[in-house]
MOPAC internal coordinates of N, CA, C and O (Angstrom, degrees):
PM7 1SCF
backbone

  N    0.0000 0     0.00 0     0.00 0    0    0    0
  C    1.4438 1     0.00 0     0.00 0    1    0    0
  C    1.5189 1   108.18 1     0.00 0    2    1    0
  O    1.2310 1   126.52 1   -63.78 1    3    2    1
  N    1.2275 1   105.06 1   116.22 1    3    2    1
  C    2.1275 1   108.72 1  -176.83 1    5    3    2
  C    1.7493 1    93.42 1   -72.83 1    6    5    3
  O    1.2310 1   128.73 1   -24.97 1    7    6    5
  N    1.2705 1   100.79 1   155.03 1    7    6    5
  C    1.6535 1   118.41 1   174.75 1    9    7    6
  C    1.9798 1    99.13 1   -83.27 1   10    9    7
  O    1.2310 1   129.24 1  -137.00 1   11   10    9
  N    1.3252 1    99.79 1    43.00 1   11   10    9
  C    1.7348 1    94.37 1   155.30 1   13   11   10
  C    1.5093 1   117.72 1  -103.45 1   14   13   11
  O    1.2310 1   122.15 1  -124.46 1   15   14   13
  N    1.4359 1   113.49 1    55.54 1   15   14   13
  C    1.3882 1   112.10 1  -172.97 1   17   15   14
  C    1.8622 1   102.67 1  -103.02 1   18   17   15
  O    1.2310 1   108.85 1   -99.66 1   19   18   17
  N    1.1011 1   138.48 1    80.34 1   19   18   17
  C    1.2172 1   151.71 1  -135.50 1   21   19   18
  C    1.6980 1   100.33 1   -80.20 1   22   21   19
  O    1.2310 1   119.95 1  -112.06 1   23   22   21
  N    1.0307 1   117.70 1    67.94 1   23   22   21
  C    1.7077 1   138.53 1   171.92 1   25   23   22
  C    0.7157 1   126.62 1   -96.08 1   26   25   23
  O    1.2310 1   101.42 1   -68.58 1   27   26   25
  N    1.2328 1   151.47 1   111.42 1   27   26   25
  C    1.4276 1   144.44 1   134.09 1   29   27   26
  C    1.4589 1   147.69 1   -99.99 1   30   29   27
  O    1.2310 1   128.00 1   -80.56 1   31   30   29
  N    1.2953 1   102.21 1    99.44 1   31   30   29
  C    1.0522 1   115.55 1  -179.02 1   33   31   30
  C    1.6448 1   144.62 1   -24.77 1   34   33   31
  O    1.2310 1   118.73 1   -59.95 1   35   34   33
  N    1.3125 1   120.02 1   120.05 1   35   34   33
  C    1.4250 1   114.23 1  -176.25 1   37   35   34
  C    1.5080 1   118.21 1  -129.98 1   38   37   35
  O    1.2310 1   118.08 1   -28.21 1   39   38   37
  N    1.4408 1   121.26 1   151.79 1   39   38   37
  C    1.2494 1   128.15 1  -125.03 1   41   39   38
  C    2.0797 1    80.15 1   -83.80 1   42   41   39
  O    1.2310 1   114.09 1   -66.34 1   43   42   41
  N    1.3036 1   128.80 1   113.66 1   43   42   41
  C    1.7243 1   120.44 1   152.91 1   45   43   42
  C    1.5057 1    81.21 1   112.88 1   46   45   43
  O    1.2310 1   112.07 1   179.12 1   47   46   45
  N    1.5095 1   132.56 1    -0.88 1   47   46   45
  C    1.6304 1   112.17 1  -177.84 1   49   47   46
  C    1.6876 1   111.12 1   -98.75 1   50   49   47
  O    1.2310 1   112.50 1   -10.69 1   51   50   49
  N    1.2243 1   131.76 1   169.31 1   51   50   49
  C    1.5603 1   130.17 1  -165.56 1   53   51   50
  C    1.3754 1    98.82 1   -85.54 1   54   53   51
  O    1.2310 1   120.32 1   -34.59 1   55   54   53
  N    1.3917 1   116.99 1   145.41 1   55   54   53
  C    1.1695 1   117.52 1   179.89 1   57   55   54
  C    1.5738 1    99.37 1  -110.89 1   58   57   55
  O    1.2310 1   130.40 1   -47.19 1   59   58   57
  N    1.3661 1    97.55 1   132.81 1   59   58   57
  C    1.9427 1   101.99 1  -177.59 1   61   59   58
  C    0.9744 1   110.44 1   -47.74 1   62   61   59
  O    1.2310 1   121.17 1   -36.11 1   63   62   61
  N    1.3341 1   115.36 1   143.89 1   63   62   61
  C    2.1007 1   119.74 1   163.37 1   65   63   62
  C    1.3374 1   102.67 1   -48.66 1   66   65   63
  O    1.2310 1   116.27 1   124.84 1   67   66   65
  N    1.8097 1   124.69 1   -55.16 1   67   66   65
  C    1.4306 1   118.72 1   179.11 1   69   67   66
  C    1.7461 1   118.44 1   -26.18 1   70   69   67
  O    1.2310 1   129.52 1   123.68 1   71   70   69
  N    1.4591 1    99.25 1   -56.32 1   71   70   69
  C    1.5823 1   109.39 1  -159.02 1   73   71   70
  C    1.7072 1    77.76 1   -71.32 1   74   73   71
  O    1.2310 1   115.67 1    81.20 1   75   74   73
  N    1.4543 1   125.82 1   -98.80 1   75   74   73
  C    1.1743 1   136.20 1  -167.69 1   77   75   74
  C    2.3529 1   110.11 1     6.17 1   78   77   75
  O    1.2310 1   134.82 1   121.60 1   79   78   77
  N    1.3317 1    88.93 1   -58.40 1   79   78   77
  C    1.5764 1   113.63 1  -172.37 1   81   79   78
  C    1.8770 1    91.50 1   -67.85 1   82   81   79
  O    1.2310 1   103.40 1   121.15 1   83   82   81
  N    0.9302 1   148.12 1   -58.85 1   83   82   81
  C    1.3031 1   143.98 1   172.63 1   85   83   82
  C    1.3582 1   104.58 1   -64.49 1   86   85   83
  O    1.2310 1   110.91 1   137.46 1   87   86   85
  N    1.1039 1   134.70 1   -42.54 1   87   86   85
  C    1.8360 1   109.54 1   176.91 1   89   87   86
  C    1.2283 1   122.57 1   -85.05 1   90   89   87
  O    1.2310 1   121.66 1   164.38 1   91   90   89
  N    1.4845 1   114.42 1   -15.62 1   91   90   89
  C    1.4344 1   140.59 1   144.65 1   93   91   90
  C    2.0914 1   104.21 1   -29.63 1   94   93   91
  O    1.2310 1   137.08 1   103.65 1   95   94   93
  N    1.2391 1    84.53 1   -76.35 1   95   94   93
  C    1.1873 1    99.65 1  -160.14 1   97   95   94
  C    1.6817 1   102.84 1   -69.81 1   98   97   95
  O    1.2310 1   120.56 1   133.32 1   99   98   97
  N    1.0937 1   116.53 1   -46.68 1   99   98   97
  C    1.9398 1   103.27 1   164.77 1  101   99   98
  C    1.2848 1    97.86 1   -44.59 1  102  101   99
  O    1.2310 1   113.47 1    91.78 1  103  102  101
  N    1.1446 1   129.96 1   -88.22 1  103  102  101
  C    1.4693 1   126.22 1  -139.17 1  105  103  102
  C    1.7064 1   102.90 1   -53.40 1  106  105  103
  O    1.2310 1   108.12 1   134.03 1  107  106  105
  N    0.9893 1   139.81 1   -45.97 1  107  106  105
  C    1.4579 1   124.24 1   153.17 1  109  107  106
  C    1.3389 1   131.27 1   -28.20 1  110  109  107
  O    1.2310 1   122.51 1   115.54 1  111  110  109
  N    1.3132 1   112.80 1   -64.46 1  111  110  109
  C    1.4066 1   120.08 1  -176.62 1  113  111  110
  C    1.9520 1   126.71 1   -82.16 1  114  113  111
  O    1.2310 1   133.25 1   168.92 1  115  114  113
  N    1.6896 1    91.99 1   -11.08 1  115  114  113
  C    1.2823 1   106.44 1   175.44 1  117  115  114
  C    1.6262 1   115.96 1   -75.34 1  118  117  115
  O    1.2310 1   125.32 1   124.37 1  119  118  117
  N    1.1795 1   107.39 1   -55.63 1  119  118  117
  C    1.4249 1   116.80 1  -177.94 1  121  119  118
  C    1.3420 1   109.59 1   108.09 1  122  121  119
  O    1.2310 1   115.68 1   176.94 1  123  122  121
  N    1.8523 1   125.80 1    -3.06 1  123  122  121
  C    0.9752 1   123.17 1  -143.22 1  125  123  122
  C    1.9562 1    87.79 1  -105.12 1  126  125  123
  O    1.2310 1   120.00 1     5.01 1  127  126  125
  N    1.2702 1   117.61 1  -174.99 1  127  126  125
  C    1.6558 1   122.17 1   172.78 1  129  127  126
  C    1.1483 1    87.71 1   -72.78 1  130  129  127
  O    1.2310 1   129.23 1   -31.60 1  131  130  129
  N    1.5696 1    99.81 1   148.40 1  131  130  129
  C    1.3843 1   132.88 1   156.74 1  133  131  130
  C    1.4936 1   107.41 1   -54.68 1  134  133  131
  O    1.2310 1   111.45 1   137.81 1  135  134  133
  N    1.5830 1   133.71 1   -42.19 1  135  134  133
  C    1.6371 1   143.71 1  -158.76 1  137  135  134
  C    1.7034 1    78.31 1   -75.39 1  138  137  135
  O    1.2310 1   124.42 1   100.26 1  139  138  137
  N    1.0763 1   109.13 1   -79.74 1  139  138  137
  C    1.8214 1   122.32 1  -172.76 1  141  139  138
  C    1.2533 1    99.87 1   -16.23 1  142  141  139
  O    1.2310 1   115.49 1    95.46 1  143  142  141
  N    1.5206 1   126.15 1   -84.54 1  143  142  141
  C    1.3740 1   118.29 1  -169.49 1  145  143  142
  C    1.3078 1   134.71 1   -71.50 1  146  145  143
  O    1.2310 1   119.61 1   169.50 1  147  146  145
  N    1.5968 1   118.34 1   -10.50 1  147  146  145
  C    1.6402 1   136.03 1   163.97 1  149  147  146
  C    1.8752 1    87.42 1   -64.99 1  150  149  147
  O    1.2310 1   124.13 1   113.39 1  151  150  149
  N    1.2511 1   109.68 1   -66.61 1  151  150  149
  C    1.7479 1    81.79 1   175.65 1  153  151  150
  C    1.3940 1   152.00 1   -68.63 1  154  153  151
  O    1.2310 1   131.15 1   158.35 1  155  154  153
  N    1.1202 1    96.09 1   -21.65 1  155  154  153
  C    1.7742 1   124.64 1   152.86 1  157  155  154
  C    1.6411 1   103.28 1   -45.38 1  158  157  155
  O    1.2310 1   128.77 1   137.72 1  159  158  157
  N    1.4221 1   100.71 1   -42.28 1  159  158  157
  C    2.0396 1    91.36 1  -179.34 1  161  159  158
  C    1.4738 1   119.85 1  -102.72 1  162  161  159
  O    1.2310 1   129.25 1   174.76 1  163  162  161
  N    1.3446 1    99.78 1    -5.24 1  163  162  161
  C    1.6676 1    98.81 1   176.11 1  165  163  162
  C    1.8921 1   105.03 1    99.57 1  166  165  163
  O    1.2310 1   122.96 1   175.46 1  167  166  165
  N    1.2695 1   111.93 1    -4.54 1  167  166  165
  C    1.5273 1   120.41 1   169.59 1  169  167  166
  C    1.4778 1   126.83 1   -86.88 1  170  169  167
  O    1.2310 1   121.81 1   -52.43 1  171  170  169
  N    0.9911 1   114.14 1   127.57 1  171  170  169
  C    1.6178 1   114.87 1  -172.53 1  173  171  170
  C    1.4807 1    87.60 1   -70.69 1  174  173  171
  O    1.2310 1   130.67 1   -22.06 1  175  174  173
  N    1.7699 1    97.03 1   157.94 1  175  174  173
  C    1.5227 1   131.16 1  -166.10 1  177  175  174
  C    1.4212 1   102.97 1   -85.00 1  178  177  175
  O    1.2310 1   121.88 1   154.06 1  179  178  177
  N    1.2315 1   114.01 1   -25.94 1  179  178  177
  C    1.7531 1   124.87 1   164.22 1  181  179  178
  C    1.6013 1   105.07 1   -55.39 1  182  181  179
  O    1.2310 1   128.29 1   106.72 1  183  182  181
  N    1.1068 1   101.64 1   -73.28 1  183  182  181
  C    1.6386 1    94.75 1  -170.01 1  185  183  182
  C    1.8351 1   104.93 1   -72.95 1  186  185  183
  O    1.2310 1   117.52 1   160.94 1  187  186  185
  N    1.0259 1   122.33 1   -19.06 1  187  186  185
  C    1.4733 1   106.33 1   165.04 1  189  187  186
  C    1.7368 1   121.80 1   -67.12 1  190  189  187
  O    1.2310 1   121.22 1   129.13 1  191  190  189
  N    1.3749 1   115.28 1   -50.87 1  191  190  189
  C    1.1606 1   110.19 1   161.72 1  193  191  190
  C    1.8944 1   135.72 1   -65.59 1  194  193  191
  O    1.2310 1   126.22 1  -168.92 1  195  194  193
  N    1.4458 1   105.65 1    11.08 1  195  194  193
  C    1.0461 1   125.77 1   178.53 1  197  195  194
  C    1.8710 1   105.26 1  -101.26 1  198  197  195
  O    1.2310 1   135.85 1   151.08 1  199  198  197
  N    0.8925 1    86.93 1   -28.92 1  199  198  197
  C    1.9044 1    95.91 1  -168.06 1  201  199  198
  C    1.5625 1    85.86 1   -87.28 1  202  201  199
  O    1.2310 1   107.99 1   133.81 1  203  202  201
  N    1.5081 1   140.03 1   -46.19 1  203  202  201
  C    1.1771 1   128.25 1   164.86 1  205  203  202
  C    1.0302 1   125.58 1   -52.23 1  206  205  203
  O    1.2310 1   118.33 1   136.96 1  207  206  205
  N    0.8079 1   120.78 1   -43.04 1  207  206  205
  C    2.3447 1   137.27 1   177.97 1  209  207  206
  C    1.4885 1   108.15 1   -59.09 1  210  209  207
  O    1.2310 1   126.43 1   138.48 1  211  210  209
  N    1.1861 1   105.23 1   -41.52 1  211  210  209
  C    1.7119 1   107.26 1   175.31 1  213  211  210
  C    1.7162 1   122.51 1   -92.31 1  214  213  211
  O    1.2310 1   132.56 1   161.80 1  215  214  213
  N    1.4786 1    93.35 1   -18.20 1  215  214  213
  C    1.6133 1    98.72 1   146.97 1  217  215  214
  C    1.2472 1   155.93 1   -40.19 1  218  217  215
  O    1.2310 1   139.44 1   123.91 1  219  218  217
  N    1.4526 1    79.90 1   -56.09 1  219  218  217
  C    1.7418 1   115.30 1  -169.69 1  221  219  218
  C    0.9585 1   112.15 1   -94.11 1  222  221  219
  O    1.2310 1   119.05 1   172.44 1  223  222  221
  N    1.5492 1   119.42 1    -7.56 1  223  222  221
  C    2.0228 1   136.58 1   178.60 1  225  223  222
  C    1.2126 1   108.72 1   -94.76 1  226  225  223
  O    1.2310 1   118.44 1   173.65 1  227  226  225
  N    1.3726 1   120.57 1    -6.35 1  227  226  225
  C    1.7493 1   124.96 1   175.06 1  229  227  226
  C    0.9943 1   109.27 1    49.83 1  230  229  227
  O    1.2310 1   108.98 1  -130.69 1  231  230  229
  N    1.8524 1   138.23 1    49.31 1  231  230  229
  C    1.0946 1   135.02 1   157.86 1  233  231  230
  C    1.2492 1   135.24 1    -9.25 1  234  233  231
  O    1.2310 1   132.65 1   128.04 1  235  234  233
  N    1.3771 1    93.16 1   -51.96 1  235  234  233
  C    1.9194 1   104.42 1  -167.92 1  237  235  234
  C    1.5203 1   100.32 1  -117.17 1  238  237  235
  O    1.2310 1   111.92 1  -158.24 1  239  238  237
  N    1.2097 1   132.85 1    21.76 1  239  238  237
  C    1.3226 1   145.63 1  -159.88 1  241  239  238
  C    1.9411 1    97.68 1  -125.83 1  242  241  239
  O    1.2310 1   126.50 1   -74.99 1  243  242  241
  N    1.3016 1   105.10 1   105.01 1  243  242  241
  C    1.3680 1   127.02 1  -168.63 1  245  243  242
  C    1.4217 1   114.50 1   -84.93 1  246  245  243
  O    1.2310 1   119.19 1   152.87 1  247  246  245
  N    1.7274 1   119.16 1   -27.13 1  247  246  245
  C    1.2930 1   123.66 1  -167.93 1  249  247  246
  C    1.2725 1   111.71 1  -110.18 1  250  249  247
  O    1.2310 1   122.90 1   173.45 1  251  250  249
  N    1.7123 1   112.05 1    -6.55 1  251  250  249
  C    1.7278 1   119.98 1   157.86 1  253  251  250
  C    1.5949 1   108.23 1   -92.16 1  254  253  251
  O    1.2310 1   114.56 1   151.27 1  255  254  253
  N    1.1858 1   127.92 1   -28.73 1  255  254  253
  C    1.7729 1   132.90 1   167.78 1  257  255  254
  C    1.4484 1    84.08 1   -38.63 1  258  257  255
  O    1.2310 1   123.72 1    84.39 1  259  258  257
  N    1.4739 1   110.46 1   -95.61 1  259  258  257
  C    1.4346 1   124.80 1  -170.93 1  261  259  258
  C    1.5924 1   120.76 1   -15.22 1  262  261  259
  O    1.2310 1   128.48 1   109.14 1  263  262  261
  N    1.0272 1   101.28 1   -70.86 1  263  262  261
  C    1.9625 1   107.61 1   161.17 1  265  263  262
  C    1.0028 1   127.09 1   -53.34 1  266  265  263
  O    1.2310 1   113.58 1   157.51 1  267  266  265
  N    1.3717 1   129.75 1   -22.49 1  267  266  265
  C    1.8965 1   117.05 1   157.24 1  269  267  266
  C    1.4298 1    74.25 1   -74.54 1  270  269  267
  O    1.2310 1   112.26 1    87.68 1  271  270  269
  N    0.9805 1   132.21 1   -92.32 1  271  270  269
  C    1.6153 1   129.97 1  -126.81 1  273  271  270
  C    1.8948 1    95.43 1   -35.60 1  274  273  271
  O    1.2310 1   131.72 1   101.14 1  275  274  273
  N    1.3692 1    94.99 1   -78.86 1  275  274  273
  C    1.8712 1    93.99 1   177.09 1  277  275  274
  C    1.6769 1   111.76 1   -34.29 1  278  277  275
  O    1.2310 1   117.05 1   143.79 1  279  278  277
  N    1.6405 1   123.22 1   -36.21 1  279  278  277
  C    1.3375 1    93.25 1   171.74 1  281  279  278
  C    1.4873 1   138.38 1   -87.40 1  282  281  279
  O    1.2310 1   131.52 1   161.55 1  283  282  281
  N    1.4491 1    95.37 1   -18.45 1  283  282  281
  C    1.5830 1   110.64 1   147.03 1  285  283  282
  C    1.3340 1   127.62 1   -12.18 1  286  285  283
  O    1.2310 1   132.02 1   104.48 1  287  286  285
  N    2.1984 1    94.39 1   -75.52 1  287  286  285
  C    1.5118 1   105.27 1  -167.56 1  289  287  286
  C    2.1115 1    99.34 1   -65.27 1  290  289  287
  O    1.2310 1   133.63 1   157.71 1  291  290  289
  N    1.5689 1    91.25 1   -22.29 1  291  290  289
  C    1.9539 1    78.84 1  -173.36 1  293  291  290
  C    1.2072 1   131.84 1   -68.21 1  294  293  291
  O    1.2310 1   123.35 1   154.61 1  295  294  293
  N    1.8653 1   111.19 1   -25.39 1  295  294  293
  C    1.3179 1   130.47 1   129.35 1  297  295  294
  C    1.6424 1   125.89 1     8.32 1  298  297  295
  O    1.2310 1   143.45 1    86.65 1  299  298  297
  N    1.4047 1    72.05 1   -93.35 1  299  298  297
  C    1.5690 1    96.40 1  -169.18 1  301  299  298
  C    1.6976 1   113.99 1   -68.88 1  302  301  299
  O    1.2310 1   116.15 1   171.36 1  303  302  301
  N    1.4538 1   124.91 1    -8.64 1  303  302  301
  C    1.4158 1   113.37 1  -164.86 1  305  303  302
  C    1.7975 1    79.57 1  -122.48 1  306  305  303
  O    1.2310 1   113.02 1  -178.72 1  307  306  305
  N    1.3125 1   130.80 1     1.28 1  307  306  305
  C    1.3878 1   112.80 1   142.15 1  309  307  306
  C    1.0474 1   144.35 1  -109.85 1  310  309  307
  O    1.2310 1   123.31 1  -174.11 1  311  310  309
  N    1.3896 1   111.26 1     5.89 1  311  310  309
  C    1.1760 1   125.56 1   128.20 1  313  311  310
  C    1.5276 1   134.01 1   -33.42 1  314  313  311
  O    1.2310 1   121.08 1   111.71 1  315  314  313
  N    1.2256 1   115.54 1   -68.29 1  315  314  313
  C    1.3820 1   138.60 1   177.22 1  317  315  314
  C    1.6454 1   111.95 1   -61.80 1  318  317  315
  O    1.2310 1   125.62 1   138.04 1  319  318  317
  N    0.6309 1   106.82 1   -41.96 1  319  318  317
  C    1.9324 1   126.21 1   142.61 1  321  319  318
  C    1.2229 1   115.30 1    -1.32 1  322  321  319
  O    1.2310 1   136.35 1    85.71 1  323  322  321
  N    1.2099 1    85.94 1   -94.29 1  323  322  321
  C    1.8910 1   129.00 1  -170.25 1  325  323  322
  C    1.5399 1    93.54 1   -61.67 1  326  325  323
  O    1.2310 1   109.35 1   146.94 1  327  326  325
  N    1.1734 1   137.57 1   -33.06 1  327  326  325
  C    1.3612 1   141.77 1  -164.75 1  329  327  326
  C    1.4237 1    98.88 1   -72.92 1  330  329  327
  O    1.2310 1   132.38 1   120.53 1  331  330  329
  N    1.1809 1    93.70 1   -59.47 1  331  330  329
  C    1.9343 1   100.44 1   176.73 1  333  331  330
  C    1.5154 1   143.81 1   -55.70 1  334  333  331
  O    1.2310 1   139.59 1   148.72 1  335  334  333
  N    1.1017 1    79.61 1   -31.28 1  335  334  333
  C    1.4661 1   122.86 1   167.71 1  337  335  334
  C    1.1937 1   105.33 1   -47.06 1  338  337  335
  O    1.2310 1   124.51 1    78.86 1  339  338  337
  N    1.6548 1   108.94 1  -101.14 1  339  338  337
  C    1.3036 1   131.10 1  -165.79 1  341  339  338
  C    1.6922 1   100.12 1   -47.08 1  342  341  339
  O    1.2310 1   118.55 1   152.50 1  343  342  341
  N    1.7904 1   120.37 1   -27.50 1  343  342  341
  C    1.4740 1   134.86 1  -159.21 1  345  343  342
  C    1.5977 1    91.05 1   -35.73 1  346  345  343
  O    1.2310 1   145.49 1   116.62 1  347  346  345
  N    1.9067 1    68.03 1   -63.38 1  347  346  345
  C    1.9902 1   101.74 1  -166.73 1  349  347  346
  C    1.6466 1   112.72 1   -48.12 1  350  349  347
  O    1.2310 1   120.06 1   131.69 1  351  350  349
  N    1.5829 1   117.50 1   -48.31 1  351  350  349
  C    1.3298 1   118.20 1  -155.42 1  353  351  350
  C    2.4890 1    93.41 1   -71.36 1  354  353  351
  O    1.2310 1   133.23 1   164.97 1  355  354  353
  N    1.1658 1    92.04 1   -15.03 1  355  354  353
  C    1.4837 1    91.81 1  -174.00 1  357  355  354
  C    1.7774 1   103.70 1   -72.36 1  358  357  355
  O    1.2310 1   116.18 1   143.78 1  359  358  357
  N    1.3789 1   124.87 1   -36.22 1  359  358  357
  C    1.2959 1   158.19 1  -175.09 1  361  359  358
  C    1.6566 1    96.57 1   -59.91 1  362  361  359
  O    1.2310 1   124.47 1   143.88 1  363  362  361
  N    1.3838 1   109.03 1   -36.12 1  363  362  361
  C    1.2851 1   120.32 1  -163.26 1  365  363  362
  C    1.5201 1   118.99 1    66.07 1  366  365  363
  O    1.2310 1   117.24 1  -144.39 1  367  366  365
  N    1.6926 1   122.85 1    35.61 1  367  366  365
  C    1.3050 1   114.61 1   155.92 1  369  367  366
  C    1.2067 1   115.68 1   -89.51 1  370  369  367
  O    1.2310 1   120.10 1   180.00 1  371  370  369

């Protein structure tokens, strides 16, 4: 996709999914900073790294929800673990 997407940006207005999904998609495939190309388009680095953050959280993505949650619970029950553990090794068994 060429950067002839004829936008210009204004300071509190919505930025299209189109544009969003193409600067999205440079900054992945570029290699270059995320800051670099939010200014390259006239978008603050706030809302670019915001459109990444909500990306990368799989909003609408049901089978990465699930996997924090499951790694969550794995978290927490090795945690609870280690507690017992050490309980015992204080006990001297």
């Amino acid at each position: 996709m060429e950067n002839n997407l004829n936008y210009t940006p204004k300071k509190g207005v919505h930025v299209p999914k189109d544009v969003k999904d193409f600067i999205l998609k440079k900054i992945k495939e570029s290699g270059r900073p995320a800051s670099e190309i939010a200014k390259e388009h006239g978008i603050g680095r706030v809302a670019v790294y915001r459109w990444l953050k909500d990306e990368t959280q799989g909003g609408a993505d049901p089978q990465l929800f699930k996997l924090q949650k499951e790694n969550s619970l794995l978290k927490q029950l090795v945690a609870e673990l280690s507690l017992k553990v050490r309980e015992n090794e204080k006990k001297g068994w």
